[in-house]
N, C-alpha and C positions, 0 to 999 in steps of 0.2 A: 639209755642211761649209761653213764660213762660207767669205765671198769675200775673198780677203787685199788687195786693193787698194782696201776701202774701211776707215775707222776711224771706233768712235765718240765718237770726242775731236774736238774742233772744233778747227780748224788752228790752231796761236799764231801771234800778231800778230807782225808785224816789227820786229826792236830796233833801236833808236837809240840808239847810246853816243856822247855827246857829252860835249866840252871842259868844256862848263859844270857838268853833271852829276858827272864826275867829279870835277871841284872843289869843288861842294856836298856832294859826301859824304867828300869828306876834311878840309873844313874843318869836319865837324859829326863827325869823332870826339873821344870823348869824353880831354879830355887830363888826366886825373886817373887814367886807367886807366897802370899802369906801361907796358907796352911789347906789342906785337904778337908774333905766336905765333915770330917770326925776332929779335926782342933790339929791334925799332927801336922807341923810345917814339912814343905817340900824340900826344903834343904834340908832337913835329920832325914826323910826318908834317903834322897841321893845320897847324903856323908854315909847313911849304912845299907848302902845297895848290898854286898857283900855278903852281909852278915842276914838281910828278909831274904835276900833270893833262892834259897834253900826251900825256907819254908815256906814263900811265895809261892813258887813249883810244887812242891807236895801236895799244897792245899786242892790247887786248880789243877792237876794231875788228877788226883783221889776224885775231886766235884766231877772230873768227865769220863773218868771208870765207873764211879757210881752214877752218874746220871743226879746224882744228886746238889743242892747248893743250901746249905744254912745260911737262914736271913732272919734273925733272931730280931734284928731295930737297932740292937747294940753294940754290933760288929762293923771294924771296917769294912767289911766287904757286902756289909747291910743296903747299903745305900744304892749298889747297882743295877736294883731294879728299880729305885723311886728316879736316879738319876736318866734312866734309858727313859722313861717315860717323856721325859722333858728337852731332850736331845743333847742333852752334854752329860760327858763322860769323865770319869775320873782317867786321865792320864792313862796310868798301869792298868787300867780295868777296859779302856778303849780298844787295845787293842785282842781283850780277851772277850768282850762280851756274846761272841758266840757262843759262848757256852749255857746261856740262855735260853737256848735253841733246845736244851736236853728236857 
């Protein structure tokens, strides 16, 4: 019987969600796309990268100290689990969804 307190996955690295970060990937979606899987076009989210990525960062900062992720139906950040299922991602959450993993 194998030992359950070892794995042969190599442990993931520690993530860093920073201010800047999320600012670079909101100001790099694509604004010719209509609108995000919640009605908000991609062009208001890039014109105020600046002004989410604060609280962008906080949120998914706070979701991976706690281990925790609010998925009410009615949040933009609702959708991340119905959208992984299906294989596409929202943009800004693509390159977060590890945080899934908690």
């Amino acid at each position: 019987m194998p030992v359950l307190d070892s794995s042969p996955h190599p442990a993931m690295p520690e993530i860093n969600i920073t201010g800047n970060g999320a600012h670079k990937l909101l100001a790099s979606l694509d604004p010719t796309k209509a609108t995000c899987p919640h009605g908000i076009p991609y062009r208001l989210l890039r014109e105020v990268a600046g002004e989410l990525a604060p609280a962008v960062t906080l949120l998914f900062v706070k979701s991976l100290d706690t281990g925790l992720v609010q998925m009410s139906g009615n949040t933009p950040w609702s959708s991340l689990s119905s959208r992984r299922e299906t294989g596409t991602k929202p943009p800004i959450t693509a390159h977060l969804s590890h945080l899934h993993l908690m």
